[in-house]
C-alpha positions, -999 to +999 in steps of 0.1 A: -517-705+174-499-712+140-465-727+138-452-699+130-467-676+154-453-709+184-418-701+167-419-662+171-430-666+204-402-696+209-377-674+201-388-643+226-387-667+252-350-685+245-333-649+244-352-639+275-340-667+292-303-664+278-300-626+283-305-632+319-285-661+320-264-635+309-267-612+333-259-638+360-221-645+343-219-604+340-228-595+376-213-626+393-188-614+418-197-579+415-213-576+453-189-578+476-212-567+509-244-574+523-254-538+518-242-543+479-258-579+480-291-568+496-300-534+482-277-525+461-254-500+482-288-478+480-283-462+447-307-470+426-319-445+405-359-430+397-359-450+364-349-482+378-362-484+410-394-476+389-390-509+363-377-528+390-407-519+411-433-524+388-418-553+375-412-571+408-452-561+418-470-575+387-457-604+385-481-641+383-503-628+410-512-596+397-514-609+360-524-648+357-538-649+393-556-621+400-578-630+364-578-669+380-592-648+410-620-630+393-629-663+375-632-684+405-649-661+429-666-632+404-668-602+417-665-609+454-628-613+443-623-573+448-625-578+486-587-583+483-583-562+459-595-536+480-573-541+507-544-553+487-541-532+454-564-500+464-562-494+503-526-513+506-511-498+474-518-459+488-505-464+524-474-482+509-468-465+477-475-426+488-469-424+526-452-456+539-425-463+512-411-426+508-408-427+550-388-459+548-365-447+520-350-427+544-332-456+559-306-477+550-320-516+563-319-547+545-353-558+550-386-549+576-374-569+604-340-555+599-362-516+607-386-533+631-357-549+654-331-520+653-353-488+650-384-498+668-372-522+694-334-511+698-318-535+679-326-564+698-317-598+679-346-619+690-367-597+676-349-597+644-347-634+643-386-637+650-393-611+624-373-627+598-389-657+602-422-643+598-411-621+567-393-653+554-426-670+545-440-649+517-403-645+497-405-686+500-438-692+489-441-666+461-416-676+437-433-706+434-463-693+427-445-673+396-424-702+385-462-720+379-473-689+363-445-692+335-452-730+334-486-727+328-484-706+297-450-729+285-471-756+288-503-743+271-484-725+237-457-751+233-468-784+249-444-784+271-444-806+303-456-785+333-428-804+352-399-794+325-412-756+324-411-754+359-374-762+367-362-752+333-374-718+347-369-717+379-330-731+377-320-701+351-336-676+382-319-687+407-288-688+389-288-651+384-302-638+413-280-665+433-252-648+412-254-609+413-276-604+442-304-575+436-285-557+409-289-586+389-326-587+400-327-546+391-311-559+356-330-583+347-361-563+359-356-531+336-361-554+307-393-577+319-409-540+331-407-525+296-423-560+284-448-563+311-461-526+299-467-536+269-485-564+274-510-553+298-519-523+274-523-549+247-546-574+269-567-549+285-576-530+252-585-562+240-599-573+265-621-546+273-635-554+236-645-588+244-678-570+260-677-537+242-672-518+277-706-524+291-704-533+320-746-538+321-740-564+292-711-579+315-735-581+340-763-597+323-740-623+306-722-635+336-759-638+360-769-656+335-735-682+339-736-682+377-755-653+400-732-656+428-705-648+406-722-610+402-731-614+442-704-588+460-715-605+491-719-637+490-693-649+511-701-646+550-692-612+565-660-630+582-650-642+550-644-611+535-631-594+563-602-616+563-603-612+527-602-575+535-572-578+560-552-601+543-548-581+510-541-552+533-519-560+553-500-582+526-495-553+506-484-531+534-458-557+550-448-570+516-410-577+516-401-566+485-418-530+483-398-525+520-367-541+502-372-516+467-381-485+494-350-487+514-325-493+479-333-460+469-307-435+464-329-408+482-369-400+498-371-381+463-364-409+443-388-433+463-419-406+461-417-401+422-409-442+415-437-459+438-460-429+432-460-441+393-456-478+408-488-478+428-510-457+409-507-482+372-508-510+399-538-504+411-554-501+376-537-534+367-552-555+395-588-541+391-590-548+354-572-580+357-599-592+379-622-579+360-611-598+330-611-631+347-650-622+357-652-619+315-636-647+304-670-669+326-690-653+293-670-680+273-652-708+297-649-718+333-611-719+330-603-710+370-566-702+378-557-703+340-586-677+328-564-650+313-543-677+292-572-691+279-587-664+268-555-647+249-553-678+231-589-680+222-605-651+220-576-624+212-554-615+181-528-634+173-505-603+183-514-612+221-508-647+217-473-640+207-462-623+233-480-639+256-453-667+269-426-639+270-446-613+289-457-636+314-420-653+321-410-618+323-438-609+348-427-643+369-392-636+367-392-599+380-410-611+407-397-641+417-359-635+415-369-601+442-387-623+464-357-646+466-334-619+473-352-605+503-355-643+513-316-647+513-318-614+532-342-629+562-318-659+562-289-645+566-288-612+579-322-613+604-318-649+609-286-661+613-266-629+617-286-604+633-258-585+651-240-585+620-208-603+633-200-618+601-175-601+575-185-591+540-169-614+524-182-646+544-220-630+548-221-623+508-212-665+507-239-674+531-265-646+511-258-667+481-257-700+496-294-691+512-306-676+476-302-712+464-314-731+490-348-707+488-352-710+452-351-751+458-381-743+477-392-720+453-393-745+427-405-775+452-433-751+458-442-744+419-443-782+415-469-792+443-489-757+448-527-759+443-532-726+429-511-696+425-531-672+450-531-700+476-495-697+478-489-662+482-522-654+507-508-680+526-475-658+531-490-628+535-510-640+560-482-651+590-462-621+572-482-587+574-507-607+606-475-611+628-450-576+615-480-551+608-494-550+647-456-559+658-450-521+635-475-502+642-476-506+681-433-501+683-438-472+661-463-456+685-447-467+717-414-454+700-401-419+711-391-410+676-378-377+688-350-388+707-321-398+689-317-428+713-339-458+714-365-448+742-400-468+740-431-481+762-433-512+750-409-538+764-387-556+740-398-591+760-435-585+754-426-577+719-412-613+710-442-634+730-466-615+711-449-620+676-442-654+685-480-664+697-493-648+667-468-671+642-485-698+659-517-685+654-516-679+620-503-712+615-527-729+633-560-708+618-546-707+580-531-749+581-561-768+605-591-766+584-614-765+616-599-736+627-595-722+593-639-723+589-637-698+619-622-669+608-618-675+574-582-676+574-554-667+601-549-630+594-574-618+621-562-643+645-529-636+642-537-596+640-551-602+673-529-623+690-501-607+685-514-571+697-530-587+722-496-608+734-479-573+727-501-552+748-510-580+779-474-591+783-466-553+784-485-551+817-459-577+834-428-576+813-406-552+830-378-557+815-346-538+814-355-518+785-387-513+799-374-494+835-347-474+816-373-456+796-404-462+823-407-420+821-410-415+789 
């Protein structure tokens, strides 16, 4: 890239960053509950719930990572996809999403704990925890998105980029709560449009849309890399699992369904959301599998190849399109982590007043995005850090959902259910510990592939089992339902 072209693209970035600095001294003060703080006193609109939604969902991950994905693994990297972007993105985007917009929660443990298991704190506490692990992890996985491109078009240190970065999105989101967030994410959704239109009509060009040619060129780089099995069965059946049931117990498409004004809203806004979503992913995977014709770049494969094999045009817009795509998604995530702080985990019964659980949201926004940026600083790669997430996320609150939901008499307007609430938190609990233990031991790890099927099994298992023997009070009250 010329000077000229760094300067243009210098410039993009500098008012990004200052407009939502911005945005931060405009919004500051303006939340003044955690309902206001949280999700937005439920009133966002169609339009915005739509930019905020798409922008929050294609952030690093679904640009930078998913092409890092497709270069590393080929095209066993749809596996995930699959589960995550195809399967996922219809159960949450046309059935679950509209359902949950009905309700006015802060987060899924928040809906777990009070509608499936009568409001019972423990539940919320352990739920929060487990939800609390993706909003943690994925900011830092964006924040090294934004520093990878910063550091690749202006030379600038990975370190610098990183808490330059991260410090101006906490600020904001720290500041006005998620209508900052919704803010700051109408712009970086237009911008992220753009720029995947541009990069996949160029990049579609690179092998003239044949997809035999694709095929030929990238056997003859690595076989394997054209081998949709070759990973053992386990292997991508956790693959499987984990992007489906990351995608379904992700906390920020619960946090965007239950902000919207009505069911309406939330049908026409994630219909739109998840249908261009699941386009992205594929053919951002499928352009990390391309760029193998030219380079072995890894994590970094769609960076490299704008700079090197696309238009200056793309290279331009490049750093700002991607530190919008971070942002969006990074300031939601720490919102709905400031949410499992606060309101699952420290205040479950919602004893504190507004103006005291608003100080402790924002207070809990910062401390995250600390973490956030800690994390940017020392990840390995930017999928590790958000499969890692999903994993004691959507392993432990997916079974722990779909068992109190069946249990759940959801015809009486008073909580009646089969399952005990005591059973409930062993076998969330046991299954925190299994995913843990299966995704961190590398032993264990070897088994399964990952801890998403042991913690899927644990927990239903510890659910069901301690059902048998926990006769609670709950439990005898509702015994003949």
């Amino acid at each position: 890239m010329t000077q000229s072209y760094k300067l243009i693209a210098a410039i993009l970035v500098i008012a990004d960053l200052i407009f939502c600095f911005g945005i931060g001294l405009k919004t500051r003060g303006k939340s003044d509950s955690a309902e206001e703080y949280f999700i937005g006193g439920k009133k966002t609109g169609t339009v915005l719930l739509f930019l905020t939604a798409w922008a929050s969902f294609s952030g690093a991950g679904n640009f930078i990572g998913q092409a890092g994905r497709g270069a590393m693994q080929g095209i066993s990297a749809y596996w995930l996809w699959l589960g995550e972007g195809f399967l996922g993105g219809i159960l949450m985007g046309y059935l679950l999403a509209p359902y949950l917009s009905g309700f006015k929660y802060f987060s899924m443990p928040h809906f777990i704990a009070d509608y499936l298991f009568g409001g019972d704190p423990q539940i919320r506490r352990v739920g929060g925890v487990a939800a609390l692990m993706p909003n943690v992890v994925w900011p830092g996985a964006q924040i090294m998105g934004v520093a990878y491109v910063l550091e690749l078009v202006f030379g600038i240190d990975y370190r610098i980029a990183v808490i330059v970065c991260g410090i101006i999105f906490v600020f904001y989101t720290v500041s006005g709560g998620l209508k900052a967030v919704i803010y700051a994410d109408a712009l970086h959704g237009t911008i992220q449009m753009f720029f995947a239109i541009f990069v996949i009509v160029f990049g579609l060009r690179l092998f003239h849309s044949d997809f035999g040619y694709l095929r030929e060129q990238i056997i003859q780089v690595d076989p394997d890399k054209w081998n949709l099995f070759v990973d053992k069965p386990i292997v991508i059946i956790s693959s499987f699992l984990t992007g489906l049931v990351g995608a379904v117990s992700n906390p920020i498409f619960w946090n965007r369904a239950f902000a919207a004004k009505d069911v309406n809203t939330a049908k026409k806004a994630y219909g739109l959301t998840f249908f261009l979503n699941i386009i992205l992913v594929f053919l951002m995977i499928l352009l990390g599998i391309v760029s193998l014709m030219f380079s072995n770049q890894g994590d970094q494969a769609l960076v490299w190849l704008i700079q090197n094999k696309m238009p200056p045009l793309c290279s331009i817009i490049l750093a700002e399109s991607v530190l919008a795509a971070c942002m969006s998604c990074a300031d939601t995530h720490l919102n709905c982590a400031a949410a499992n702080v606060v309101s699952d985990i420290l205040d479950p019964e919602n004893r504190l007043e507004a103006s005291v659980s608003v100080r402790y949201a924002k207070i809990a926004t910062l401390l995250a995005g600390i973490v956030a940026i800690l994390s940017g600083l020392f990840g390995s790669f930017i999928y590790a850090l958000g499969t890692y997430g999903y994993t004691i996320c959507g392993g432990v609150l997916i079974p722990a959902f779909v068992i109190g939901f069946l249990a759940r008499d959801r015809k009486s307007e008073e909580y009646r259910s089969r399952m005990s609430v005591t059973a409930a938190k062993i076998g969330m609990s046991a299954g925190i510990l299994a995913a843990m233990a299966f995704e961190l031991v590398p032993a264990l790890k070897g088994i399964f592939g990952g801890g998403v099927i042991p913690a899927i099994a644990v927990t239903s298992i510890g659910m069901l089992v301690s059902n048998c023997f926990c006769k609670d009070q709950t439990w005898k009250q509702n015994q003949d339902f």
